[in-house]
PAZAPA-4460 file (N, C-alpha, C; in steps of 0.05 Angstrom, whole numbers, plus 32768, in hexadecimal, padded with zeros to 4 digits):
% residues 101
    n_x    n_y    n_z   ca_x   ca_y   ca_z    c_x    c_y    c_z   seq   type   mol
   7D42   8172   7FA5   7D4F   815B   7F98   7D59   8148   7FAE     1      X     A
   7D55   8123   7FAF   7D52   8119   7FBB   7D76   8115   7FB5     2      X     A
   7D87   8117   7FCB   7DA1   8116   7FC0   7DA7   80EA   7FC8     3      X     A
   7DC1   80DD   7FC1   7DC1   80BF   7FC2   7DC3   80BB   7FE7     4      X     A
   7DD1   80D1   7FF3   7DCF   80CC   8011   7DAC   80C6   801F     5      X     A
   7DAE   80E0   8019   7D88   80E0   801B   7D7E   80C2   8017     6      X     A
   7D87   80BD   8004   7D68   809C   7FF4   7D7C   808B   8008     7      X     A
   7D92   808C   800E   7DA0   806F   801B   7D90   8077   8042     8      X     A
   7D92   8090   8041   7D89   808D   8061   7D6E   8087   805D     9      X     A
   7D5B   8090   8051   7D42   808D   804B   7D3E   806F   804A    10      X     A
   7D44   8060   8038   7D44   803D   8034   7D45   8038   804D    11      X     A
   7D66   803C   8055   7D70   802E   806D   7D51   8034   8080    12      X     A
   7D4E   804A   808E   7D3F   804E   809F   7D18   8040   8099    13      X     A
   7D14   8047   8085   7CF9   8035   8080   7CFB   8010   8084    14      X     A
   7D13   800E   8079   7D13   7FEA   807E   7D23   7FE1   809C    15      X     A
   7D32   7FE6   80A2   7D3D   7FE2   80B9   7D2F   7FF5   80D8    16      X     A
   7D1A   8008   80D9   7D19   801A   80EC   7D31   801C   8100    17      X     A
   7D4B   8020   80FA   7D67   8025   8101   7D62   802E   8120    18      X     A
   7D6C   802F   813A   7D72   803A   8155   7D85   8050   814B    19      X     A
   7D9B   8054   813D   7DB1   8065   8138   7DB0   805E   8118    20      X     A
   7DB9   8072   8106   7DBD   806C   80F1   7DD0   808A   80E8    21      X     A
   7DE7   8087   80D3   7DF4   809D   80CB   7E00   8095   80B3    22      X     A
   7DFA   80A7   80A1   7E0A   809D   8084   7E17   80B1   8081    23      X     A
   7E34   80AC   8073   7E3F   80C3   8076   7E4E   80C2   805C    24      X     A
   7E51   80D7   804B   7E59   80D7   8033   7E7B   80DD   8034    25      X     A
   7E82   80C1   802E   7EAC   80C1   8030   7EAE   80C6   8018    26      X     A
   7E9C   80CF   8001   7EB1   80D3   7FDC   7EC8   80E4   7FE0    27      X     A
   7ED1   80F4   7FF3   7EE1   810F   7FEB   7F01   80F9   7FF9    28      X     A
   7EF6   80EE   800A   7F09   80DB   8017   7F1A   80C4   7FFD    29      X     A
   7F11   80C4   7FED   7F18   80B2   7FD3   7F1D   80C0   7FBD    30      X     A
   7F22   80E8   7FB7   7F2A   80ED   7FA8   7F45   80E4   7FA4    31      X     A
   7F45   80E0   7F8F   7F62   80DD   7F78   7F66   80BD   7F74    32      X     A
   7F55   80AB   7F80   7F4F   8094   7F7B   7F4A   808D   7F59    33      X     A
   7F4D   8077   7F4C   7F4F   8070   7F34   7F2C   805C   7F34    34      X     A
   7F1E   8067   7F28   7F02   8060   7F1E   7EFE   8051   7F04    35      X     A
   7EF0   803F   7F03   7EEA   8030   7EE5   7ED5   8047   7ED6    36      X     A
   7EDF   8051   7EC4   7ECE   8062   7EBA   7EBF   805E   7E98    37      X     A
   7EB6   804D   7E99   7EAA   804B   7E79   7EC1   8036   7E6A    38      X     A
   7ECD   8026   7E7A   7EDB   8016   7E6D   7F00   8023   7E71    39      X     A
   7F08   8033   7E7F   7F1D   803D   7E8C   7F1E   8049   7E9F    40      X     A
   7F34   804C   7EAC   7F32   8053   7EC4   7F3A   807C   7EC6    41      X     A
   7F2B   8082   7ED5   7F30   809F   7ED9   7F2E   80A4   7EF6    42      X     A
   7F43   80B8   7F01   7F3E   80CA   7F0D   7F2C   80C9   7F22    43      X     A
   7F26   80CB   7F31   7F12   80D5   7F47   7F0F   80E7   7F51    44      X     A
   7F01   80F9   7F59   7F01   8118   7F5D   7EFD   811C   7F80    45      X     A
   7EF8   8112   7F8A   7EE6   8106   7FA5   7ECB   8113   7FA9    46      X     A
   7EC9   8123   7F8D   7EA8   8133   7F8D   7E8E   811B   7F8F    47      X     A
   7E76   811B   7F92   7E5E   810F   7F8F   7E54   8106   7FAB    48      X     A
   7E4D   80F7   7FA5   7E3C   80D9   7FB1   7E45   80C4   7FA9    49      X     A
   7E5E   80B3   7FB2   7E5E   8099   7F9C   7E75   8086   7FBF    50      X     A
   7E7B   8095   7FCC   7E85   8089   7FE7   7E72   808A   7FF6    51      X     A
   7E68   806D   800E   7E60   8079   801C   7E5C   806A   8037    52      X     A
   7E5F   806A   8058   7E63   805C   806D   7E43   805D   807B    53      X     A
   7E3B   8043   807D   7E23   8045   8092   7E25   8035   80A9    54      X     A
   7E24   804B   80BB   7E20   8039   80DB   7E06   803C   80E3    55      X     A
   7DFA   801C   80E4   7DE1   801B   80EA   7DE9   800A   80FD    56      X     A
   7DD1   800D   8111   7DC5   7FFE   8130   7DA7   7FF1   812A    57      X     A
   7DA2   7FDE   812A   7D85   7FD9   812A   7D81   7FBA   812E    58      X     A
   7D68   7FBC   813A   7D5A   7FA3   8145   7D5A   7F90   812E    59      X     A
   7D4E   7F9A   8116   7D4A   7F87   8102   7D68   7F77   8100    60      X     A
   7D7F   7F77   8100   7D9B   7F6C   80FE   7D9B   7F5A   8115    61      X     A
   7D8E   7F56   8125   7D8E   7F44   8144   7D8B   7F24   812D    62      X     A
   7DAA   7F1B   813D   7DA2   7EF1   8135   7DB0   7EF2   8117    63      X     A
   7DAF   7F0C   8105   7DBD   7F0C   80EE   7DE3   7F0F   80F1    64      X     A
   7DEB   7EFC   80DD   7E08   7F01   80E0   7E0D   7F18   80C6    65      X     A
   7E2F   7F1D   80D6   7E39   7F3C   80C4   7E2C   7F3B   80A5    66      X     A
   7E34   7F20   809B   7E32   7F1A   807E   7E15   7F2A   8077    67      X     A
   7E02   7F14   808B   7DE5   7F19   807D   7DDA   7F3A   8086    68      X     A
   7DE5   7F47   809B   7DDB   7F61   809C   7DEF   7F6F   807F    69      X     A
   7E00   7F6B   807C   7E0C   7F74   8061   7DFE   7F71   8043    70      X     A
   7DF7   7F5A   8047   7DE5   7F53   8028   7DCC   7F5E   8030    71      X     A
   7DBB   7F67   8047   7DAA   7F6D   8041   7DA5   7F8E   8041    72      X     A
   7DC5   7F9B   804E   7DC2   7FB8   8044   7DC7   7FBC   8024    73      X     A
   7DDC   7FA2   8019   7DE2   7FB0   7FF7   7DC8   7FAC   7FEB    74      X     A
   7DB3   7F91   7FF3   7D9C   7F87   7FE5   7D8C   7FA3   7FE5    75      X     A
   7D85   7FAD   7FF6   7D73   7FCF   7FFD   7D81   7FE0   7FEA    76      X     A
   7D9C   7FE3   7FE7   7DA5   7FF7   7FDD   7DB0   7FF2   7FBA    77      X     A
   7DA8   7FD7   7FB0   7DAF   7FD2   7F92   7DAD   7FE8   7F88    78      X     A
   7D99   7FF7   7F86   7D95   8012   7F72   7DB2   8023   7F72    79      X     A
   7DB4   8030   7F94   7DCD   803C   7F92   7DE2   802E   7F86    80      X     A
   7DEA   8015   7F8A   7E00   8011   7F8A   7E04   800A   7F6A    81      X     A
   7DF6   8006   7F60   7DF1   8006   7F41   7DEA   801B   7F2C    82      X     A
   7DEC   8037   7F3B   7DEA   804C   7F2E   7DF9   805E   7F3E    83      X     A
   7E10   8062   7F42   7E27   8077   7F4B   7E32   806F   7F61    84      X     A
   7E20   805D   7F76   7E30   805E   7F92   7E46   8043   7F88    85      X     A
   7E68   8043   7F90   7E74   8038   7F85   7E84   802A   7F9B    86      X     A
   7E83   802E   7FBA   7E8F   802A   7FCC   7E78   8029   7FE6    87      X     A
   7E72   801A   7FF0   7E5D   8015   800E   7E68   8004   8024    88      X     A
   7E7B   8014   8036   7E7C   8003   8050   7E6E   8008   8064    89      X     A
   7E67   7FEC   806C   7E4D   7FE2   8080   7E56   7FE5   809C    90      X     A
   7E47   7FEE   80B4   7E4D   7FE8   80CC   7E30   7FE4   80DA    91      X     A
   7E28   7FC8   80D1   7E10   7FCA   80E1   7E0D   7FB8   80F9    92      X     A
   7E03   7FC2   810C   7DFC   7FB1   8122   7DDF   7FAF   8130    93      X     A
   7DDE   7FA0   814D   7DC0   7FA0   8152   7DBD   7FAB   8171    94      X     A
   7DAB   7FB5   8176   7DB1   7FBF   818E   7DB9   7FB6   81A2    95      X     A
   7DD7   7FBF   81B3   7DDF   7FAF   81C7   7E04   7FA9   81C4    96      X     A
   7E03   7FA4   81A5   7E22   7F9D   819A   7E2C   7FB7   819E    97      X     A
   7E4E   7FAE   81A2   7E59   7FC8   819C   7E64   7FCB   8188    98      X     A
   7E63   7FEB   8187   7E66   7FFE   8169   7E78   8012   816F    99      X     A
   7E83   8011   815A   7E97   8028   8157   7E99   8045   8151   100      X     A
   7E7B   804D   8158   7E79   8069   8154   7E62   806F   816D   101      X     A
***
């Protein structure tokens, strides 16, 4: 079973060919957080796939500003983020910038 980390490194890595790339699943980091759930808010468990941090490095981001490497990781990842993933912070850069990991 293809889990949502899996399809986000998978995307990321087919469209960007990434130098460094790491997705790392923070849901457990946002248990007890308050969720829109069906029209109210519930609970958060920090169980699933629904947080998640990517630090990407890659050539394709060269000449692009933060904004547009941002719209073009959520543009790749509409599916996730429109079916469970509920939180995506971006750290992308191009080879050469500095990074924080």
């Amino acid at each position: 079973m293809t889990t949502i980390q899996n399809a986000i490194e998978t995307k990321l890595t087919e469209k960007f060919s990434p130098d460094r790339l790491a997705v790392v699943n923070e849901s457990h980091l946002h248990a007890g957080h308050k969720h829109e759930d069906s029209g109210h808010h519930a609970a958060f468990d920090g169980s699933g796939e629904t947080h998640f941090r990517v630090r990407i490095v890659a050539t394709a981001f060269e000449g692009m500003s933060r904004l547009d490497r941002h719209r073009a990781i959520h543009a790749l990842l509409a599916h996730e983020l429109e079916n469970g993933v509920h939180a995506l912070a971006i750290e992308a850069s191009a080879p050469g910038e500095p990074t924080r990991w």
